[in-house]
C-alpha positions in Angstrom: -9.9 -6.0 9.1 -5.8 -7.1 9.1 -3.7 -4.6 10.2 0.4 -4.7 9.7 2.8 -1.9 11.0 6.3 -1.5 10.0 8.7 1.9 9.4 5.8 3.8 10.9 3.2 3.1 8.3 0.0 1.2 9.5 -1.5 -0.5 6.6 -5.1 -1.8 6.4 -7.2 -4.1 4.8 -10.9 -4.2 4.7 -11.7 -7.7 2.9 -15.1 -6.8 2.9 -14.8 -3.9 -0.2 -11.1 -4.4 -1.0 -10.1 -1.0 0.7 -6.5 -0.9 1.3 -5.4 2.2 3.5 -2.2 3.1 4.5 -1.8 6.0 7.8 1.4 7.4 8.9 3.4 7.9 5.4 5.5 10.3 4.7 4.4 13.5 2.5 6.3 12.8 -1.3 6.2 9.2 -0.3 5.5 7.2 -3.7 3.5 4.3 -3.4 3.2 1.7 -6.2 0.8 -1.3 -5.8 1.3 -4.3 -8.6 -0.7 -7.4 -9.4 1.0 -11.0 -8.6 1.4 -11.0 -12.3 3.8 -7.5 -12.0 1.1 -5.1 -13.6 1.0 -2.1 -12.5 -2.6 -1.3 -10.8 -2.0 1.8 -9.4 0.8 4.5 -7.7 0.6 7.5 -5.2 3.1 10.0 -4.6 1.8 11.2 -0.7 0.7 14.5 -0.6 -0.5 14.0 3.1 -0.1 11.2 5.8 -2.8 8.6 4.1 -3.3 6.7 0.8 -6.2 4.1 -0.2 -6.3 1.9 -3.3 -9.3 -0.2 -4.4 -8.3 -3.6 -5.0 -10.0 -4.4 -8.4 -10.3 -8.2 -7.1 -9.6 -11.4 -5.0 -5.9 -12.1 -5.0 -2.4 -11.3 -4.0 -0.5 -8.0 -4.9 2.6 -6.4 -4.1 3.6 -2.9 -2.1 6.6 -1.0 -2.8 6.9 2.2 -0.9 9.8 4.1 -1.7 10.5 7.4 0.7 13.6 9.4 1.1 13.4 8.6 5.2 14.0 4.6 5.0 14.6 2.0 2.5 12.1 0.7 0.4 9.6 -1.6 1.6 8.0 -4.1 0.1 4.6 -5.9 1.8 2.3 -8.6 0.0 -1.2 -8.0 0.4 -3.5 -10.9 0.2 -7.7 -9.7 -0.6 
């Protein structure tokens, strides 16, 4: 399992069943993951401190979180 930290949020990947969790977001935090080819897979606007996506498959995607607290972030996560 990788793990990456940065702003607070602790983001992990299990590349056994393409679990992605995120810990220590903000509540009304939205949370938009894209495919490498900038389609939309999935969002979450944080009602509580944790988040998980499914990655549909092998590859690369892209993280934006976007919270009032700090500036967007954007991560790559490779499954």
């Amino acid at each position: 399992m990788k793990a990456a930290r940065n702003s607070g949020i602790c983001m992990k990947l299990d590349d056994f069943t393409g679990v992605l969790s995120l810990e220590h977001l903000d509540v009304n935090t939205m949370v938009y993951l894209y495919s490498e080819q900038g389609e939309l897979i999935g969002k979450i606007h944080s009602t509580k401190s944790s988040a998980t996506f499914t990655l549909p498959q092998k590859g690369m995607y892209v993280l934006v979180i976007h919270c009032l607290s700090y500036p967007v972030e954007v991560r790559r996560v490779i499954y």
